[in-house]
C-alpha positions in Angstrom: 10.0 -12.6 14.5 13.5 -12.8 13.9 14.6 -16.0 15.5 16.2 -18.5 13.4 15.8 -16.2 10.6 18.2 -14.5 8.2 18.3 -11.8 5.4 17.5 -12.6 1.7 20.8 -12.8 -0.6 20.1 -9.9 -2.5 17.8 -6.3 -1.9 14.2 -6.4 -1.8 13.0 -4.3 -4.9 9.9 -2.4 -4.4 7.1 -1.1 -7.3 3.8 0.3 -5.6 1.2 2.5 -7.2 1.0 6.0 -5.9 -2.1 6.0 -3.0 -1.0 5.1 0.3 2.5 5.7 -0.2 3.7 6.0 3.8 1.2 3.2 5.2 1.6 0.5 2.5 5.2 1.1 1.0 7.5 3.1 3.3 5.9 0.4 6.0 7.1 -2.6 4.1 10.3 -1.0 3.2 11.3 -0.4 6.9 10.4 -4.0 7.6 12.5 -5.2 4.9 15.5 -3.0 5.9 14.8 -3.7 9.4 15.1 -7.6 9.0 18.1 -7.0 7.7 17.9 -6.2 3.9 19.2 -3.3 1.6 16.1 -1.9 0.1 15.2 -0.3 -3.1 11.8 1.2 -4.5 10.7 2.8 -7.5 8.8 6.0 -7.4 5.3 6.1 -8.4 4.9 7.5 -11.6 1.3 9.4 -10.6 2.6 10.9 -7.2 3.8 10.6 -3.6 7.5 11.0 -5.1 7.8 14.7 -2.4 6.3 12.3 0.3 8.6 9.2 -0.4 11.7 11.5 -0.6 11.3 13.0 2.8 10.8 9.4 4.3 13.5 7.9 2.7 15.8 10.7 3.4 15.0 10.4 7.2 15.7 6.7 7.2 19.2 7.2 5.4 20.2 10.3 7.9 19.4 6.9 10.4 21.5 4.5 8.6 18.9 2.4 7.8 19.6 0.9 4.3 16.9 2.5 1.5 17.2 3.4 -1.6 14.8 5.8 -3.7 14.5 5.4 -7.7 12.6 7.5 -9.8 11.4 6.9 -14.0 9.0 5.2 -15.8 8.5 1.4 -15.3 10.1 1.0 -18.9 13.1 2.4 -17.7 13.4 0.4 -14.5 11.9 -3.0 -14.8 14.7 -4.6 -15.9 16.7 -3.7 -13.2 14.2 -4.0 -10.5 12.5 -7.0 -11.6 15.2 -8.8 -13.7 18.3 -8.7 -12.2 19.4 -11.5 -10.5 21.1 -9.5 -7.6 17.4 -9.0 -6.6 16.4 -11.0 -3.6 12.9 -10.6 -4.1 10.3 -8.7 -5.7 7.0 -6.5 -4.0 4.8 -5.5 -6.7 1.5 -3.2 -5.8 -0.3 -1.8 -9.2 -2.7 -3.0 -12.0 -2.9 -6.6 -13.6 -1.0 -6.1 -16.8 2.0 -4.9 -15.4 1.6 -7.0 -12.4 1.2 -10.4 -15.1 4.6 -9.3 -16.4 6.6 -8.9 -13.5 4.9 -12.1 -12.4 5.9 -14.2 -15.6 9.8 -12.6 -15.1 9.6 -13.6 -11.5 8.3 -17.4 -12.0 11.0 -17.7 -15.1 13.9 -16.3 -12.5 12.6 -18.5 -9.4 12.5 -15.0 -7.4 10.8 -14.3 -4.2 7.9 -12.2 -5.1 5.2 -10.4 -3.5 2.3 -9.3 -6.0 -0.9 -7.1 -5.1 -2.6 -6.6 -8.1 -6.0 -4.6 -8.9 -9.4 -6.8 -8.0 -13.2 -5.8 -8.6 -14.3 -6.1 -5.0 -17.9 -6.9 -5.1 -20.8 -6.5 -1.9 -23.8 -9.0 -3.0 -27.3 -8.5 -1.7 -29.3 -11.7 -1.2 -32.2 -11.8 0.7 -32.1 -9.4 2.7 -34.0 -6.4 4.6 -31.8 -4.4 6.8 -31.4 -1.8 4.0 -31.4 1.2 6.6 -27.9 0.1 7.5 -26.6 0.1 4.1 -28.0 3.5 3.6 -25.3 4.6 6.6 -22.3 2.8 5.0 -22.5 3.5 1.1 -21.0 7.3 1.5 -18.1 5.5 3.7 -17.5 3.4 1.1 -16.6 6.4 -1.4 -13.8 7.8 1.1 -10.6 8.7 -1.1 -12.9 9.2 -4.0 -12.6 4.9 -4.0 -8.8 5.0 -5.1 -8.1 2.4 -2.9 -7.4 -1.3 -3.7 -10.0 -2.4 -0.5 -13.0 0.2 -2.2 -16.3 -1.4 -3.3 -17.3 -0.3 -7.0 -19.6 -3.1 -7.3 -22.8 -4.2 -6.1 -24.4 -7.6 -7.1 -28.2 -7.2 -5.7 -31.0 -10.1 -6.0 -33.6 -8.6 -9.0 -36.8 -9.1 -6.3 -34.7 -6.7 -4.0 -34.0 -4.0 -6.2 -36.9 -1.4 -5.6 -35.5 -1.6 -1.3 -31.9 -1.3 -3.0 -32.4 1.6 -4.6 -34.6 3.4 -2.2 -31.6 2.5 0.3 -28.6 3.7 -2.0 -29.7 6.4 -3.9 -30.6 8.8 -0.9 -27.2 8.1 0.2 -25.5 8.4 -2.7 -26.6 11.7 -3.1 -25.7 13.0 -0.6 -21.9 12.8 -1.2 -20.2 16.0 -1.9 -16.4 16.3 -3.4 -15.1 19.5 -3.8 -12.1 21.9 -2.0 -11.6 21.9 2.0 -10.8 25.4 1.8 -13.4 26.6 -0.3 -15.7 29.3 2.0 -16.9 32.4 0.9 -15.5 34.5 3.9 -12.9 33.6 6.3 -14.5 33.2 9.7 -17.0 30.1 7.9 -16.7 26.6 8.8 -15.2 24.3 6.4 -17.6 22.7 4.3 -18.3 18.9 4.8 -16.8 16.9 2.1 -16.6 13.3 1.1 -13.3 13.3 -1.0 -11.7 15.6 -3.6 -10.2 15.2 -6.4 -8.2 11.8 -8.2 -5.1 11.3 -8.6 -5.1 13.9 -11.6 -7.0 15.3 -14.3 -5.9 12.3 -16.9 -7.4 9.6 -14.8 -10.6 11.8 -14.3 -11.1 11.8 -18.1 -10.1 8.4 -18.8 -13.3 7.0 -16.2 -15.7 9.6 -17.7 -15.1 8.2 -21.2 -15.3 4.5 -19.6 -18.7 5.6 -18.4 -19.8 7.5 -21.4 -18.9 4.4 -23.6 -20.6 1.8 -21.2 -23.6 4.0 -21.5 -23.5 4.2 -25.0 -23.2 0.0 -24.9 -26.7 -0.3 -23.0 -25.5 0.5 -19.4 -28.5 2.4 -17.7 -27.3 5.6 -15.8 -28.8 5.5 -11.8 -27.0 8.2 -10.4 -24.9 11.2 -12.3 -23.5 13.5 -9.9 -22.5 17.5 -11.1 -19.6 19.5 -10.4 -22.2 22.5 -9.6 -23.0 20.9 -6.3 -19.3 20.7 -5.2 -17.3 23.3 -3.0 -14.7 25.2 -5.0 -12.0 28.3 -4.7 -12.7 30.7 -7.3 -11.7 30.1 -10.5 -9.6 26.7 -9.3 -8.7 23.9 -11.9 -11.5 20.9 -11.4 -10.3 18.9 -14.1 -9.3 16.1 -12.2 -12.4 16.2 -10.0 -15.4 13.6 -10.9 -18.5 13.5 -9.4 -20.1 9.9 -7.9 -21.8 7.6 -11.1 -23.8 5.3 -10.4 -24.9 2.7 -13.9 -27.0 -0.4 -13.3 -25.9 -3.6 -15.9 -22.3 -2.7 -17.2 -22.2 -4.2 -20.4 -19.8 -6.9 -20.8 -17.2 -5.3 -23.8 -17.1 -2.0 -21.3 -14.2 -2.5 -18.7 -16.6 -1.3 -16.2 -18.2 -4.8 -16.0 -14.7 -7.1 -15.0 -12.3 -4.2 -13.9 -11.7 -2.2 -11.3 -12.2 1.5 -12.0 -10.2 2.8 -9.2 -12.1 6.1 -8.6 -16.1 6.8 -7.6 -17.9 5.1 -9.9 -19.9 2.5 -9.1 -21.8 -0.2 -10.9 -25.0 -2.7 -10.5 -26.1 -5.7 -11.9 -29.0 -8.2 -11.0 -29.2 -11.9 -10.5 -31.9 -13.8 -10.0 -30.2 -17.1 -9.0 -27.1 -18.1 -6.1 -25.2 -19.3 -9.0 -25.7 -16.0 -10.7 -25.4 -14.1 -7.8 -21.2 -16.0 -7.3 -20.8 -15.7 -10.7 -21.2 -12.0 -10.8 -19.1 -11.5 -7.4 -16.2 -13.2 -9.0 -16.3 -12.0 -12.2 -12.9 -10.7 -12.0 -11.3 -13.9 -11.1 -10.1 -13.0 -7.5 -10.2 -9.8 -5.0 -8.9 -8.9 -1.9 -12.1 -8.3 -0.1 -16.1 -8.9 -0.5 -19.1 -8.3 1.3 -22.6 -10.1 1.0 -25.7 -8.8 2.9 -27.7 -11.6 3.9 -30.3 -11.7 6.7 -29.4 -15.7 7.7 -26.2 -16.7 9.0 -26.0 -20.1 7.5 -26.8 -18.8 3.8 -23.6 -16.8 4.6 -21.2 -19.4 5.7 -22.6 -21.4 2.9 -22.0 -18.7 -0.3 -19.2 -17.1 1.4 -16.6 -19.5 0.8 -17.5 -19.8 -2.8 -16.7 -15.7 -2.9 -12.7 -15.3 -4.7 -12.2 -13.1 -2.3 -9.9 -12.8 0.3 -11.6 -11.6 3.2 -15.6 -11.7 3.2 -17.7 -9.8 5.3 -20.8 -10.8 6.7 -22.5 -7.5 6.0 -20.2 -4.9 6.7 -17.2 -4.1 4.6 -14.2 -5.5 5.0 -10.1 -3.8 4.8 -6.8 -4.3 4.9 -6.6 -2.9 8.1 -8.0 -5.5 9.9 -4.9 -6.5 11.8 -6.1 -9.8 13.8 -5.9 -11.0 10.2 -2.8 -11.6 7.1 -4.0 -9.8 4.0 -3.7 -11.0 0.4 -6.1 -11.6 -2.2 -7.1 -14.9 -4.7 -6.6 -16.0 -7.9 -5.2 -13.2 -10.8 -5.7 -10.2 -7.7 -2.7 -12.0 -5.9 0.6 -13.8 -6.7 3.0 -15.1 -4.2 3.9 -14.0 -0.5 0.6 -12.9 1.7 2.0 -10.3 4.1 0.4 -9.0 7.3 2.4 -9.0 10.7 4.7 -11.6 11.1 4.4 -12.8 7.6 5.4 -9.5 6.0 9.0 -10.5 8.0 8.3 -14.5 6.6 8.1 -13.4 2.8 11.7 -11.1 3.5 13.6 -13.8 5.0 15.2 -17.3 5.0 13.7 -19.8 7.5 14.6 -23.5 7.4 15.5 -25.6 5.0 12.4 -26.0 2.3 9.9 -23.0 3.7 7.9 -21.2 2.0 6.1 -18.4 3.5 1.8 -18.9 3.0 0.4 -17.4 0.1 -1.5 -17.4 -3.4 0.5 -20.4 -4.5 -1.5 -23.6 -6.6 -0.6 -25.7 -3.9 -1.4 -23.5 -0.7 -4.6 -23.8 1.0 -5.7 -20.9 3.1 -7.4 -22.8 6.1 -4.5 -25.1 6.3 
C-alpha cells in the first residue's frame, strides 16, 4: 500500500467522539503512524479517555509515534485544526462542530477526513416479508443505537402500516436494558439484555426532553418503554439509562424529525408516494447507510440510487463493517477523504503528482 508513497508534511490530528474508541480511532491512528506519520488525537470529552491512554501508552513503550491530548474542543481546536504544522485533519462527531472544522480546513487547503452525524433511514415500500423485520429490529438497537451506522428512522408506505406495526411492535417490546450483573442470588444466570445504559446520565435527559417536546408538538407516542421492566443492582444509579421510544410523525420544529438522536429512540413517518417516500429517507441531506424493504428487485435498483446514502441495503441493514467495501457517507454526513482499506493509507499519504484520494468532493463521482 506503500509503494510510491510517502508521509504527509506534518502530523495527522485526530477528533473522534467517544463510542468505538479502539476499532474506529486507535485503528486509524496506528495506520497513520504506521505509514509513516507522527500522530496526535484529542480525547473524547464523554469517555474512553482510560481506554485510549492504555493504547496509546502501549504504542509509545513500541516507539510507534502517538500522541494523546486531553480538554475541551475550545481549548484544542486551534491547535489541532488550525495550525499549519498539521498535515491533515480526521474529524468523527456531530455536524456543527464537524461544519467548523470543515470551513477551517477548506480556508487552510488541509487534508481532511470528516465523519459527521447522519439520520440513517430503512424505507418500507411494497412489501410483505414483515416476519423478517420482526427478527432484525431488536438487532438494530444493539449499543442502545449510539452508533453512527444505527437506524432511528423508519419511512413506511401509509397502506402498509397496520403489517408494520403488527411486525415492530412485538419486537420492540421485547427489548430489555438494564445491568449484566444484576441477579438476585449468585448461582443465577445472567439476565438477557439488549444494551445498558448511554453514554451518561446528561445525554439520557437531553433525548427524554427531545421526546417529551416532539410529543408535546403532535408526535404520536407508539412505543414507551419503563425502567420497571429492566434488570438492576439494588439501589444502583439508572439515570443515564432510557428505555426504547418509539413516536410515529416527528414533527418538523422537533430535532427528532432531521437529526440523528444517537441513542434508542426511534421514529416513523408515512408516505404515500416514491417521491415522498426519497424525500423522507433523505431528509437529513446525506447518511452513511440506508435500507429499503421492497419485495421487487428492480423497484430497488431503481429508488436506491436516489437514497443520500452511502451504502444501501436491499432489505437488510447495512455497516461500516462491511469490509469488501470503502466507507464514507454523502452530502453534509461526509466531507473529504473516504477511508476503508487501502484508502485509509491513500487519504494519509502523498502519491503522484495531482492525486487526490476518492471521496465526498463536488467533483467526485462514486461509480467512477
Amino acid at each position: 500500500m506503500l509503494d510510491g508513497r510517502s508521509p504527509l508534511a506534518g502530523p495527522v490530528s485526530n477528533i473522534a467522539s467517544w463510542n468505538y474508541p479502539m476499532s474506529v480511532l486507535v485503528h486509524a491512528m496506528l495506520v497513520q503512524a504506521l505509514a509513516g506519520n507522527a500522530v496526535i488525537a484529542k480525547a473524547p470529552t464523554d469517555g474512553g479517555v482510560a481506554c485510549l491512554t492504555l493504547a496509546c501508552a502501549l504504542a509509545a513503550r513500541e516507539g510507534v509515534p502517538l500522541t494523546l491530548v486531553s480538554g475541551s474542543g475550545g481549548e484544542l481546536s486551534e491547535a489541532l485544526v488550525r495550525s499549519p504544522e498539521i498535515g491533515c485533519v480526521s474529524f468523527v462527531g456531530g455536524r456543527d462542530t464537524g461544519a467548523r472544522i470543515a470551513t477551517a480546513v477548506a480556508d487552510l487547503g488541509k487534508r481532511h477526513i470528516l465523519e459527521q452525524e447522519g439520520l440513517n433511514t430503512w424505507g418500507v415500500w411494497n412489501y410483505t416479508d414483515f416476519s423478517a423485520l420482526t427478527a432484525v429490529v431488536p438487532k438494530l438497537f444493539d449499543y442502545g443505537k449510539q452508533r453512527c451506522t444505527a437506524y432511528p428512522r423508519f419511512v413506511v408506505q401509509r397502506e402498509s402500516f397496520a403489517d408494520f406495526l403488527a411486525a415492530y411492535l412485538p419486537a420492540v417490546r421485547s427489548i430489555r436494558t438494564g445491568h449484566p450483573l444484576a441477579v438476585e442470588h449468585p448461582d443465577d444466570p445472567l439476565p438477557t439484555l439488549d444494551f445498558g445504559p448511554l453514554i451518561n446520565a446528561a445525554k439520557a435527559k437531553e433525548l427524554a426532553d427531545q421526546v417529551a417536546e416532539a410529543i408535546d408538538r403532535g408526535a404520536v407516542p407508539l412505543h414507551r418503554g419503563t425502567l420497571a421492566d429492566g434488570r438492576f443492582l439494588p439501589g444502583q444509579d439508572t439515570s443515564a439509562y432510557l428505555p426504547p421510544v418509539t413516536l410515529l410523525n416527528p414533527p418538523p420544529s422537533s430535532p427528532l424529525h432531521h437529526a440523528e438522536p444517537f441513542g434508542p429512540v426511534d421514529t416513523i413517518v408515512l408516505v404515500d408516494t416514491e417521491a415522498e417516500l426519497l424525500a423522507a429517507m433523505n431528509a437529513s441531506g446525506g447518511a452513511l447507510v440506508a435500507t429499503l424493504s421492497t419485495d421487487d428487485p428492480a423497484t430497488f435498483r431503481r429508488l436506491a440510487p436516489q437514497i443520500r446514502a452511502f451504502k444501501t441495503g436491499h432489505n437488510k441493514p447495512r455497516s461500516r463493517g462491511d469490509r469488501d467495501e470503502l466507507f464514507g457517507g454523502f452530502g453534509a454526513s461526509w466531507r473529504g477523504a473516504f477511508v476503508g482499506g487501502e484508502l485509509l493509507v491513500r487519504a494519509v499519504t502523498e502519491g503522484p503528482a495531482g492525486e487526490r484520494p476518492p471521496g465526498n468532493f463536488p467533483d467526485y463521482q462514486l461509480n467512477a
